[in-house]
Jmol script that loads the backbone (N, CA, C; Angstrom):
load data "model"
ATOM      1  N   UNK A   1      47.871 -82.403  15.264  1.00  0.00           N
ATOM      2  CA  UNK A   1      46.589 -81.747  15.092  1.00  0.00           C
ATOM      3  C   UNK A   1      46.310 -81.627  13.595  1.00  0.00           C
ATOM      4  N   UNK A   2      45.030 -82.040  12.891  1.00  0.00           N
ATOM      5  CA  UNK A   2      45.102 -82.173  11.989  1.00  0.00           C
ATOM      6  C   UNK A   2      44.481 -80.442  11.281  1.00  0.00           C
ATOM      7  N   UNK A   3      44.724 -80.316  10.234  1.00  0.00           N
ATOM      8  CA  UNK A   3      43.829 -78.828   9.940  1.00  0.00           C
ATOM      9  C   UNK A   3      42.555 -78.868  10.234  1.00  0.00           C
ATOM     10  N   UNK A   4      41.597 -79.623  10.211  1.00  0.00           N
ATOM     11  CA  UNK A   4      40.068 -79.494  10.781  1.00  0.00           C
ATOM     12  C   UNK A   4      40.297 -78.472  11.689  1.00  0.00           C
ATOM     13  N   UNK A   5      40.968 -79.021  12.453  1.00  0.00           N
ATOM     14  CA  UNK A   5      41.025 -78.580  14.172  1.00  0.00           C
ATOM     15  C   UNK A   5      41.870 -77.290  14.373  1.00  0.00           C
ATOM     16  N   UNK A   6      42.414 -76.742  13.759  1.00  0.00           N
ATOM     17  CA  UNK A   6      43.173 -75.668  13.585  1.00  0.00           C
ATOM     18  C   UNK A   6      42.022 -74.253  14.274  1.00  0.00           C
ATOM     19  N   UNK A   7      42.716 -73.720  14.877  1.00  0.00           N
ATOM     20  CA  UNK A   7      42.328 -72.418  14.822  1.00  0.00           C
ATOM     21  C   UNK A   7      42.941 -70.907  14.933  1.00  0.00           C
ATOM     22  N   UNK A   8      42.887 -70.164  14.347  1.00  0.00           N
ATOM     23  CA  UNK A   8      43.439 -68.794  14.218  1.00  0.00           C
ATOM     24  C   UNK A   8      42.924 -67.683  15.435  1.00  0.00           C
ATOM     25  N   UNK A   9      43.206 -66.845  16.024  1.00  0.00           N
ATOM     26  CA  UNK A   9      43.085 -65.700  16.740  1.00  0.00           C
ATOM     27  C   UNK A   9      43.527 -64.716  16.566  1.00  0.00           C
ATOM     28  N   UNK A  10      43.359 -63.358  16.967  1.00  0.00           N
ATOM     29  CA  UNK A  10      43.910 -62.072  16.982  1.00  0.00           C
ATOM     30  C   UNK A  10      43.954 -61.815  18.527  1.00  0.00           C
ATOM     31  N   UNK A  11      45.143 -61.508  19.174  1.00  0.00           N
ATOM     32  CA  UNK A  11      45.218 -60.880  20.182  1.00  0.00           C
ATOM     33  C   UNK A  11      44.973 -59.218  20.390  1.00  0.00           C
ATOM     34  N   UNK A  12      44.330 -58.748  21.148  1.00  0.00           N
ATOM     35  CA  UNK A  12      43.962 -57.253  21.147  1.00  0.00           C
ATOM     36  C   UNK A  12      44.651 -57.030  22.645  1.00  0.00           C
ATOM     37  N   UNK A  13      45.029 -55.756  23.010  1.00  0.00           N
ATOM     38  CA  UNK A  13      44.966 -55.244  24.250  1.00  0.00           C
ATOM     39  C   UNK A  13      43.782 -54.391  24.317  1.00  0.00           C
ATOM     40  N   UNK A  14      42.744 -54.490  25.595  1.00  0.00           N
ATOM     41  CA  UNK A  14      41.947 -53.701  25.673  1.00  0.00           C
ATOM     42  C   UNK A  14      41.949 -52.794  27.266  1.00  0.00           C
ATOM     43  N   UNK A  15      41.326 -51.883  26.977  1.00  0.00           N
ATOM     44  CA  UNK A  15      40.976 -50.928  28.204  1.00  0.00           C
ATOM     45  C   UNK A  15      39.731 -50.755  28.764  1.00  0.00           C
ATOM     46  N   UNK A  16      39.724 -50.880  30.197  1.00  0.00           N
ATOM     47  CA  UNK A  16      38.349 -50.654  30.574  1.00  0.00           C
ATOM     48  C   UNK A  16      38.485 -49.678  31.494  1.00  0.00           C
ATOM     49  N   UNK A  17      37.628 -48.704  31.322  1.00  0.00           N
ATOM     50  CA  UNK A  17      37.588 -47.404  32.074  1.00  0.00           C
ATOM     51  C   UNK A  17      36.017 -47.626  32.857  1.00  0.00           C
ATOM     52  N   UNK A  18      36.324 -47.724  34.136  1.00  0.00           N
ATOM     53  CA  UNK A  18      35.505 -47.812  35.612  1.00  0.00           C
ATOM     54  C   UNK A  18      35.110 -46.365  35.960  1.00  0.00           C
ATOM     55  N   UNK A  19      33.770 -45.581  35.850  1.00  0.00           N
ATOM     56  CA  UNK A  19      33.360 -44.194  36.142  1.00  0.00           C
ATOM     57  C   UNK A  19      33.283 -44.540  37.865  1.00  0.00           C
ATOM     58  N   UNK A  20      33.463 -44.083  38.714  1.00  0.00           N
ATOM     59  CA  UNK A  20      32.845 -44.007  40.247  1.00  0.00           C
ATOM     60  C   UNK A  20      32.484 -42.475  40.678  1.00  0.00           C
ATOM     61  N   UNK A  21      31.137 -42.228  40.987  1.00  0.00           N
ATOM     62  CA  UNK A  21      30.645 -41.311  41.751  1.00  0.00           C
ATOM     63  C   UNK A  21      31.122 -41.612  43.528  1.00  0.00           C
ATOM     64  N   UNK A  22      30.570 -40.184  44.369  1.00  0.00           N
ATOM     65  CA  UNK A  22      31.584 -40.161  45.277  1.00  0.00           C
ATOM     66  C   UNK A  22      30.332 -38.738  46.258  1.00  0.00           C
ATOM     67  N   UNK A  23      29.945 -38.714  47.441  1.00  0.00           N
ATOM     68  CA  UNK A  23      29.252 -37.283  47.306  1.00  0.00           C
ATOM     69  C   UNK A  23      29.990 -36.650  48.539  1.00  0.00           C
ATOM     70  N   UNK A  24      30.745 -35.855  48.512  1.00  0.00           N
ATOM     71  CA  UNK A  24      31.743 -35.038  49.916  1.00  0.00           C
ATOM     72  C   UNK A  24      30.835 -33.818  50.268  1.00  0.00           C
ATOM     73  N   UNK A  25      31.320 -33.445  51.488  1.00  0.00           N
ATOM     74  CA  UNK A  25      30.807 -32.467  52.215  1.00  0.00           C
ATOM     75  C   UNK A  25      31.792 -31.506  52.097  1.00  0.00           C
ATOM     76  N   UNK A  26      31.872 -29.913  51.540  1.00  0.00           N
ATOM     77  CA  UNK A  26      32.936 -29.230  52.060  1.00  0.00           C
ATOM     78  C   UNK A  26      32.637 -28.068  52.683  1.00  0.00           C
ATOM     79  N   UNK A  27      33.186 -27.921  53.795  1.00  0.00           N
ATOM     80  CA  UNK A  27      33.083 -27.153  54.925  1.00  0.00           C
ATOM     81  C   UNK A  27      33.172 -25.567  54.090  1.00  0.00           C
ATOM     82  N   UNK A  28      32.298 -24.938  54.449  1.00  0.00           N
ATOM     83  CA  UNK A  28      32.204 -23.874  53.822  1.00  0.00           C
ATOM     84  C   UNK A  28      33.422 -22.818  54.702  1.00  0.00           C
ATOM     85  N   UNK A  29      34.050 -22.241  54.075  1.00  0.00           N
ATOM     86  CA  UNK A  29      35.577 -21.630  55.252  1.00  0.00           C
ATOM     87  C   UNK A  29      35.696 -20.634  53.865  1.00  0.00           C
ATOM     88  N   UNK A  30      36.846 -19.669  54.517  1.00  0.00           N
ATOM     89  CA  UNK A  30      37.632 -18.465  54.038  1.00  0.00           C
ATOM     90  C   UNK A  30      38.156 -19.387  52.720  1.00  0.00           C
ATOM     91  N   UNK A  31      38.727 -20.515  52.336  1.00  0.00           N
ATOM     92  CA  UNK A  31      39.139 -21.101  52.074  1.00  0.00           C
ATOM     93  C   UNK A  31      38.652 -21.390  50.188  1.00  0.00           C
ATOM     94  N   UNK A  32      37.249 -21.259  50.129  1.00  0.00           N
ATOM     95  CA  UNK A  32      36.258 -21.113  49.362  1.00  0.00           C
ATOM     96  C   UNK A  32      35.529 -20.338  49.306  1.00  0.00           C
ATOM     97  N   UNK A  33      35.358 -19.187  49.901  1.00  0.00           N
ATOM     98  CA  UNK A  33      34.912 -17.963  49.629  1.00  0.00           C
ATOM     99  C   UNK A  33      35.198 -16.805  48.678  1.00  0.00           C
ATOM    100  N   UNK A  34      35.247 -16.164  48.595  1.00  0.00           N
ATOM    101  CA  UNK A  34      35.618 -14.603  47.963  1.00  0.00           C
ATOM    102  C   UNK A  34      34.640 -13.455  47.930  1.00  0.00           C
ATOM    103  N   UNK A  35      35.300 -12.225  48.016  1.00  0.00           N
ATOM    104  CA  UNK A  35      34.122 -11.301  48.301  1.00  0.00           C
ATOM    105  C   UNK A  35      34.237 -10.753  46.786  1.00  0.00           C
ATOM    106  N   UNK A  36      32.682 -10.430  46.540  1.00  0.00           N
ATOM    107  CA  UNK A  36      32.107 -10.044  45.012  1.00  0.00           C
ATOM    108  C   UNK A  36      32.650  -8.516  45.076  1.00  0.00           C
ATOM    109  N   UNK A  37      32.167  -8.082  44.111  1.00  0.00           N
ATOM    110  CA  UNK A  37      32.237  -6.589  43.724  1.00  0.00           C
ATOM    111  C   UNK A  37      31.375  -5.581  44.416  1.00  0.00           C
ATOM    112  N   UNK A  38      30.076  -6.115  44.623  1.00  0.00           N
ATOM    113  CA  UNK A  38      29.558  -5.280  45.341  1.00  0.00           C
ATOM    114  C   UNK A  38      29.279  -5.754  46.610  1.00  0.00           C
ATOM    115  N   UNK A  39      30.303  -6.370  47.515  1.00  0.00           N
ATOM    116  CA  UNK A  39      30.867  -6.400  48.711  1.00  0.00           C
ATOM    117  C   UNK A  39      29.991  -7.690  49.491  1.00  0.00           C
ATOM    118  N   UNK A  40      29.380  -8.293  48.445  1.00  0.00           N
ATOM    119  CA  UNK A  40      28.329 -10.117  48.854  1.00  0.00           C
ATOM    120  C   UNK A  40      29.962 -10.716  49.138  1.00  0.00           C
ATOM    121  N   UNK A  41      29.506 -12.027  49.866  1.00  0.00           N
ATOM    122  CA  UNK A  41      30.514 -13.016  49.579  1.00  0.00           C
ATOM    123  C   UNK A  41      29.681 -13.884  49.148  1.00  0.00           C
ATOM    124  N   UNK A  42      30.747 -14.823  48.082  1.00  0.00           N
ATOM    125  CA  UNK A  42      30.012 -15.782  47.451  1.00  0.00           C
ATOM    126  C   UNK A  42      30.990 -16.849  47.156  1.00  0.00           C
ATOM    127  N   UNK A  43      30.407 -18.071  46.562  1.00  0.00           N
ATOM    128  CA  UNK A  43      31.611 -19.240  46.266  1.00  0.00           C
ATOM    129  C   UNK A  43      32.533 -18.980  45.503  1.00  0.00           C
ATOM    130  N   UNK A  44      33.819 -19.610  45.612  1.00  0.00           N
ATOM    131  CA  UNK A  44      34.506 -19.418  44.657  1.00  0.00           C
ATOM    132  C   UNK A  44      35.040 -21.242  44.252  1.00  0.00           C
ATOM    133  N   UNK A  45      34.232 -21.236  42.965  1.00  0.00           N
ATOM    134  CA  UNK A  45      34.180 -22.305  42.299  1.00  0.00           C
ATOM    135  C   UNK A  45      34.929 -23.093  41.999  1.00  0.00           C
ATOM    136  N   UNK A  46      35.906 -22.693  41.419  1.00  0.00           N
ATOM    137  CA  UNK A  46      37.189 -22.963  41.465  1.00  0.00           C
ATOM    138  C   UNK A  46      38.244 -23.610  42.834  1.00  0.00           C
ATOM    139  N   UNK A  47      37.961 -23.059  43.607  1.00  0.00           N
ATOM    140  CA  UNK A  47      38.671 -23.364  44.908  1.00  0.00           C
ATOM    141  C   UNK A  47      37.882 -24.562  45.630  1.00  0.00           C
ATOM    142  N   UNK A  48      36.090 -24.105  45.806  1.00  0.00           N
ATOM    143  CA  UNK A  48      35.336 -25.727  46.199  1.00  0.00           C
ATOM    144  C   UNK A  48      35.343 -26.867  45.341  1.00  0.00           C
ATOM    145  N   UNK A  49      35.721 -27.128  44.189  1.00  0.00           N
ATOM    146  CA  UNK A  49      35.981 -27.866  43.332  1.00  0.00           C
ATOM    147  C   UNK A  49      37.437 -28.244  43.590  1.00  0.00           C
ATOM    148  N   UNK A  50      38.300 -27.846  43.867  1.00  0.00           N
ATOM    149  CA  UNK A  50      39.436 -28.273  44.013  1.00  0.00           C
ATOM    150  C   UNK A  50      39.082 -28.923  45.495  1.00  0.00           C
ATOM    151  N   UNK A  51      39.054 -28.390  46.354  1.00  0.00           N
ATOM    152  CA  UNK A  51      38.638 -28.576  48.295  1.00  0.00           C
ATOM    153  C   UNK A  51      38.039 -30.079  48.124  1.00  0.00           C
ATOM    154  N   UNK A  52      37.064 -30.123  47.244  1.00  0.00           N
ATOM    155  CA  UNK A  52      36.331 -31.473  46.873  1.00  0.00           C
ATOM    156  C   UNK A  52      36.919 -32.589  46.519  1.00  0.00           C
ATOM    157  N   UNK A  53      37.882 -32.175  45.650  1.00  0.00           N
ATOM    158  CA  UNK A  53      38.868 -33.014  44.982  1.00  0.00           C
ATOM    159  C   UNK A  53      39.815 -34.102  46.108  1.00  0.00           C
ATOM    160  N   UNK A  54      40.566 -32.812  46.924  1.00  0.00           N
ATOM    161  CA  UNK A  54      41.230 -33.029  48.408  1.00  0.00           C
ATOM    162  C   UNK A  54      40.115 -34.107  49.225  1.00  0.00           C
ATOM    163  N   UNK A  55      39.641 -33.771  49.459  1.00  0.00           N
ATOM    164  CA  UNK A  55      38.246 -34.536  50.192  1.00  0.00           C
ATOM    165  C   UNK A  55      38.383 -35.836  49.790  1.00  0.00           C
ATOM    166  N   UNK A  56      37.957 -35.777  48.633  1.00  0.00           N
ATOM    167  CA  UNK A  56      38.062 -37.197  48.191  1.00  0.00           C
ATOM    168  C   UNK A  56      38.717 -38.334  48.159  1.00  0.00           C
ATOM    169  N   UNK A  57      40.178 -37.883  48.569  1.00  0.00           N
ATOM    170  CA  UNK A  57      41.489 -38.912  48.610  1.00  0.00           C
ATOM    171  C   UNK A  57      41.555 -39.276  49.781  1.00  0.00           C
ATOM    172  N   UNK A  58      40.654 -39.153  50.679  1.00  0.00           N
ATOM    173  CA  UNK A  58      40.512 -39.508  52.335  1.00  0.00           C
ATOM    174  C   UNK A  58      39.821 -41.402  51.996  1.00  0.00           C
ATOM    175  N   UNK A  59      40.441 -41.890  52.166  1.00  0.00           N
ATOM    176  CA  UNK A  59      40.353 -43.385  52.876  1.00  0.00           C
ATOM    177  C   UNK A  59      38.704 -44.026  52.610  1.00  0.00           C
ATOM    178  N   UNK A  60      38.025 -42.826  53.513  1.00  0.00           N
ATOM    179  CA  UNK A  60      36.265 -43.352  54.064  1.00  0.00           C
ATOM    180  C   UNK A  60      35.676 -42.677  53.046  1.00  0.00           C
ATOM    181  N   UNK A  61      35.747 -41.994  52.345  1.00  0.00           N
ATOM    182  CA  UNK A  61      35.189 -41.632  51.057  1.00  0.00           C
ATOM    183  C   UNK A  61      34.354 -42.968  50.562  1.00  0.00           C
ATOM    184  N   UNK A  62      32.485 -42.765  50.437  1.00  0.00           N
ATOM    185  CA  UNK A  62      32.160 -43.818  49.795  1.00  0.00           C
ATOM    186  C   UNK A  62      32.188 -43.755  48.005  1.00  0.00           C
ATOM    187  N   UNK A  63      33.220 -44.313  47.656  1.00  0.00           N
ATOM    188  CA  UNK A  63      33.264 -44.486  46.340  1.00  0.00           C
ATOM    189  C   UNK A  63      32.397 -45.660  45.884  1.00  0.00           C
ATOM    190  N   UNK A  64      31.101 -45.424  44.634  1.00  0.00           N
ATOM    191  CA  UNK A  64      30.874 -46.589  44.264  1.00  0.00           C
ATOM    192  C   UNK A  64      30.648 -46.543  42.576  1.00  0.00           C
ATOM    193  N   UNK A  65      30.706 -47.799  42.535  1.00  0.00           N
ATOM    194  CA  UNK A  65      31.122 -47.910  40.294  1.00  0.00           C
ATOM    195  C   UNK A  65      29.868 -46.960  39.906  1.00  0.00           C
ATOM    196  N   UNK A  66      29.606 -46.724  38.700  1.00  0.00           N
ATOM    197  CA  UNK A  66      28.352 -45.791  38.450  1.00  0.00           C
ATOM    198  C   UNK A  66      28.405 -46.978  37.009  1.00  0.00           C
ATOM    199  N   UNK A  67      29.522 -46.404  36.247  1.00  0.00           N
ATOM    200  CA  UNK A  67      29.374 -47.361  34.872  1.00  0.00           C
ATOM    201  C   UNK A  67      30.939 -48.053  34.399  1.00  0.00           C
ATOM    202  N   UNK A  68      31.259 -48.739  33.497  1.00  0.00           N
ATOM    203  CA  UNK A  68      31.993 -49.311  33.120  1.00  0.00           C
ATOM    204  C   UNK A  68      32.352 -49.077  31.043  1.00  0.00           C
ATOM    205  N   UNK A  69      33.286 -49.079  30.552  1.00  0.00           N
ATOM    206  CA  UNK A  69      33.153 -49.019  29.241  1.00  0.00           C
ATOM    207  C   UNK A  69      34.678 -49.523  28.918  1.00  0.00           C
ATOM    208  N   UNK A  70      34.560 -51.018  27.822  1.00  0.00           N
ATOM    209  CA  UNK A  70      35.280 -51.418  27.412  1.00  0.00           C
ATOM    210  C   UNK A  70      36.013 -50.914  26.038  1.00  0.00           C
ATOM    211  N   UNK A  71      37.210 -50.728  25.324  1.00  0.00           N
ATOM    212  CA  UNK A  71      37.491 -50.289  23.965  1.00  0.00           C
ATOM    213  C   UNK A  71      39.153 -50.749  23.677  1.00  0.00           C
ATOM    214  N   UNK A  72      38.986 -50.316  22.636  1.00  0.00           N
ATOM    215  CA  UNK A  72      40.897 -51.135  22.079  1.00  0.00           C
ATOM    216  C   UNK A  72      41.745 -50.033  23.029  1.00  0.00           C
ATOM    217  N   UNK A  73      42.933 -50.586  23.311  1.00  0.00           N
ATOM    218  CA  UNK A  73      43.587 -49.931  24.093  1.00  0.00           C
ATOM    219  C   UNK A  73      44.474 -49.194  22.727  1.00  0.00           C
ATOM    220  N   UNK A  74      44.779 -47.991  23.067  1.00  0.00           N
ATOM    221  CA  UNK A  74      45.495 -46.980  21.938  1.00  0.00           C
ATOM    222  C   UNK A  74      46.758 -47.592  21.474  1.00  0.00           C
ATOM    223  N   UNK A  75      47.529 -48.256  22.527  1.00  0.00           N
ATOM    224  CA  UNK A  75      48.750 -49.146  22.146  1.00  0.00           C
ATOM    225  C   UNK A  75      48.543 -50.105  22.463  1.00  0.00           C
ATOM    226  N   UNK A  76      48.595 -51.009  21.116  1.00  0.00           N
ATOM    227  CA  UNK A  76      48.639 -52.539  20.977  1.00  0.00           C
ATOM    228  C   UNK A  76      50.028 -52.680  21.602  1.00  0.00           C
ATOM    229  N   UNK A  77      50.415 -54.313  22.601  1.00  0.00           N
ATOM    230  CA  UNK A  77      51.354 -54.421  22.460  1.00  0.00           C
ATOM    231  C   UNK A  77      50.773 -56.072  22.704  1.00  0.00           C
ATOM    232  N   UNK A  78      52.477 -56.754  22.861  1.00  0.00           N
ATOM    233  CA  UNK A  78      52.305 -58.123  22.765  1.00  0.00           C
ATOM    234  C   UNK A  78      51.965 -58.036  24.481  1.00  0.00           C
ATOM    235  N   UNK A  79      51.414 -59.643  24.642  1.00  0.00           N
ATOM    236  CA  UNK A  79      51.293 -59.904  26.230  1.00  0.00           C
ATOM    237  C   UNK A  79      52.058 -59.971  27.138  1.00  0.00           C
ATOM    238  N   UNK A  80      52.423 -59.219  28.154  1.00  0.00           N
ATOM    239  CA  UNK A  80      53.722 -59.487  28.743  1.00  0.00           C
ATOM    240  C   UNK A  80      53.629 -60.637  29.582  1.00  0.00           C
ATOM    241  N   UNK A  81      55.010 -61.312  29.849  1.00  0.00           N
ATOM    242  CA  UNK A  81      55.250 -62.510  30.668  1.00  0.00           C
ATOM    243  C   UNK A  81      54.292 -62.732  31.702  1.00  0.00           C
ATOM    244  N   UNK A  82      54.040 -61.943  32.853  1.00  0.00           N
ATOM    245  CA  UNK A  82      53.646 -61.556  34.057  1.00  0.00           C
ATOM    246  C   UNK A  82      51.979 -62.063  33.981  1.00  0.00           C
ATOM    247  N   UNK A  83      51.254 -61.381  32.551  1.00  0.00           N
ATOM    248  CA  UNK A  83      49.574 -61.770  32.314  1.00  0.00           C
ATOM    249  C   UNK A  83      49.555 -62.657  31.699  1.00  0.00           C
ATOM    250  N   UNK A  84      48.208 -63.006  31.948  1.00  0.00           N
ATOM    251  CA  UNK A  84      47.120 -63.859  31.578  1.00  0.00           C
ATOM    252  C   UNK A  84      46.472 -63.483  29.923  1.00  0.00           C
ATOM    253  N   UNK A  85      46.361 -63.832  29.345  1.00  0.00           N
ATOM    254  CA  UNK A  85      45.758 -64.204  27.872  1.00  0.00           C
ATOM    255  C   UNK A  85      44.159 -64.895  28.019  1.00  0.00           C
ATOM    256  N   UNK A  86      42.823 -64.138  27.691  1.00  0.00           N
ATOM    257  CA  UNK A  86      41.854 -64.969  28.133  1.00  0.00           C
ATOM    258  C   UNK A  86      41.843 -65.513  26.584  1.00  0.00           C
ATOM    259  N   UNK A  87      41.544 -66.820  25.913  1.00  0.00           N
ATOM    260  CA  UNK A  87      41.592 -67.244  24.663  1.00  0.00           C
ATOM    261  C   UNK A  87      40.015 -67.844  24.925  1.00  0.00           C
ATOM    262  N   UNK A  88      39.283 -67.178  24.100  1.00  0.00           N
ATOM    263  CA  UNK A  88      37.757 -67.634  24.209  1.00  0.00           C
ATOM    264  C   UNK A  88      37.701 -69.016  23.329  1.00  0.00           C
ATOM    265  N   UNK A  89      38.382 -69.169  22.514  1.00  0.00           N
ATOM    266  CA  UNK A  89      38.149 -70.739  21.928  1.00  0.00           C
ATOM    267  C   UNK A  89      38.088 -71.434  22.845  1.00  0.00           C
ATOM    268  N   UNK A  90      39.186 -71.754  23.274  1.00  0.00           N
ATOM    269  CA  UNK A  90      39.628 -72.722  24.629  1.00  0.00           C
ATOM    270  C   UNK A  90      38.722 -72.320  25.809  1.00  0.00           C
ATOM    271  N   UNK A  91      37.840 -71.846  25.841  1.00  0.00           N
ATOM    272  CA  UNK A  91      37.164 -71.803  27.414  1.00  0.00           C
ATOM    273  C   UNK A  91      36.063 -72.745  27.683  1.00  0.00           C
ATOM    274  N   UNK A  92      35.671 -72.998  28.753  1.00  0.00           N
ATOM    275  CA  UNK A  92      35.109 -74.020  28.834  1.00  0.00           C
ATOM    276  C   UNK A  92      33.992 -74.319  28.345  1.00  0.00           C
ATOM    277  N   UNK A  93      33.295 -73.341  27.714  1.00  0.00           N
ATOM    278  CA  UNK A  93      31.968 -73.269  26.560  1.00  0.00           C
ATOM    279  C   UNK A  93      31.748 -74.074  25.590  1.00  0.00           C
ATOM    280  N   UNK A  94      33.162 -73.753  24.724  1.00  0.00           N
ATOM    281  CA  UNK A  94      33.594 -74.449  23.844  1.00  0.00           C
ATOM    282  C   UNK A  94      34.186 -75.617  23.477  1.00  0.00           C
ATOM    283  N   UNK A  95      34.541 -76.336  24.768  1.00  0.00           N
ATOM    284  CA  UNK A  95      34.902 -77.468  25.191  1.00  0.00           C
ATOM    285  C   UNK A  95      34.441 -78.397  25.493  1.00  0.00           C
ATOM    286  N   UNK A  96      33.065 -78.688  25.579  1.00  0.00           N
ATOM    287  CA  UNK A  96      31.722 -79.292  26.050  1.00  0.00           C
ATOM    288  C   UNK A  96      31.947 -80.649  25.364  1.00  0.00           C
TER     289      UNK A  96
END
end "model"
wireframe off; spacefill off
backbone 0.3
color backbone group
């Protein structure tokens, strides 16, 4: 290969963090309740927020993507054996 043809790269590890929304039903019970001070019952926030949480790890839960966001992953490392390397020089764009 002569130097013309040479080319240099930087390998990065990157991260992509996938947001998914999700909307559960939680059964209103003793469970999430609490009685106020002046003897109302009312939510207890803390506890339906958690109940919700539970909910959610059920199977039929419709989970769907909302957004996506790519960035450097905090630890660089080299590529391990096992992956794939996408090398944008070499792709078929550039190969024409």
């Amino acid at each position: 290969m002569s130097d013309d043809n040479k080319t240099y790269s930087v390998t990065l590890r990157l991260q992509r963090i996938t947001y998914e929304d999700a909307f559960v039903a939680v059964p209103v019970t003793d469970a999430i309740t609490e009685e106020k001070e002046d003897g109302s019952i009312g939510l207890n926030v803390e506890a339906l927020f958690s109940e919700a949480v539970r909910i959610s790890k059920d199977q039929r839960v419709d989970w769907k993507a909302e957004s996506s966001e790519t960035e450097p992953h905090p630890i660089q490392s080299p590529v391990p054996e096992d992956r794939f390397m996408f090398d944008a020089f070499y792709s078929d764009e550039n190969n024409d």
